[in-house]
C-alpha angles and dihedrals in degrees: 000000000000093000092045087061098044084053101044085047091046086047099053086040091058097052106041085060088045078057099047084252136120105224099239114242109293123208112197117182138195137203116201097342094315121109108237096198149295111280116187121188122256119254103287140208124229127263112012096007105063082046094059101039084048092059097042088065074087100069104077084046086055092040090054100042094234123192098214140000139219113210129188135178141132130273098223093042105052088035089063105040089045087049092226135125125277119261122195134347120352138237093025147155105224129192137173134198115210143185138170092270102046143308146248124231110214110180123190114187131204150176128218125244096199109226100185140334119228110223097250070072088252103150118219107213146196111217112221102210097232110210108281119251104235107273114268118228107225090002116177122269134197104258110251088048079046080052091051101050089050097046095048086070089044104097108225113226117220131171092222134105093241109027090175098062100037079054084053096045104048092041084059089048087052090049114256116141109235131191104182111189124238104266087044102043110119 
């Protein structure tokens, strides 16, 4: 399953830079081993906001009780909306596989080939996977993906007969893109 997500995350890199675009930060959680869906944040704002909108990817995790998440996201990009400095390598996909009891830091640099420019000066780029440092058991994370990986244990309590897809439904109206998978669709 590992591999699958690497794969899905270095896909979806590789053509939003193809695009001229960053991929926003992406939860996907899983319960018992089965991927429950692709959540993306919502557009952010600088500063706060995109601290905020980074932690509440947690909330459909939460909602569903998952068992362990998968984050991604890129160095240079959270660092900036976050407004905060620039850890690791950049740019980065970064992804993290979490549990209750811990999580795992996988990092997978690249540099940009850059393919065109539009002429508002937007580039359009190729990412060359760069060889991946080893994970790193308990790596640091920036803190609202750190917020993210401890709310997504942390069981939301909602007086309603199907907290999960209320969770689903009022993320979308926030904002936030959501692919939920088959078995996990409302």
């Amino acid at each position: 399953m590992w591999d699958a997500l690497v794969d899905v995350a270095k896909s979806a890199y590789t053509a939003g830079l193809g695009e001229g675009t960053v991929p926003r930060p992406l939860i996907m959680p899983l319960v018992r081993g089965e991927l429950v869906g692709m959540i993306w944040v919502r557009p952010l704002k600088v500063g706060q906001d995109a601290l905020t909108g980074i932690a509440e990817l947690s909330n459909i995790a939460a909602a569903a009780r998952a068992d362990e998440v998968v984050l991604a996201w890129e160095t240079h990009d959270v660092a900036t909306a976050c407004e905060l400095p620039i850890v690791g390598p950049a740019p980065c996909l970064n992804m993290v596989v979490a549990t209750r009891d811990g999580h795992v830091l996988h990092q997978f640099p690249y540099s940009e080939q850059i393919l065109s420019r539009s002429p508002e000066g937007r580039a359009s780029v190729a990412p060359d996977w760069r060889p991946a440092p080893a994970p790193q058991p308990g790596g640091e994370l920036l803190p609202p993906i750190q917020a993210a990986v401890n709310f997504s244990f942390t069981p939301i309590e909602l007086d309603h007969p199907n907290p999960f897809g209320v969770t689903v439904v009022l993320m979308e109206e926030d904002g936030y893109r959501v692919r939920l998978t088959e078995a996990f669709d409302r």
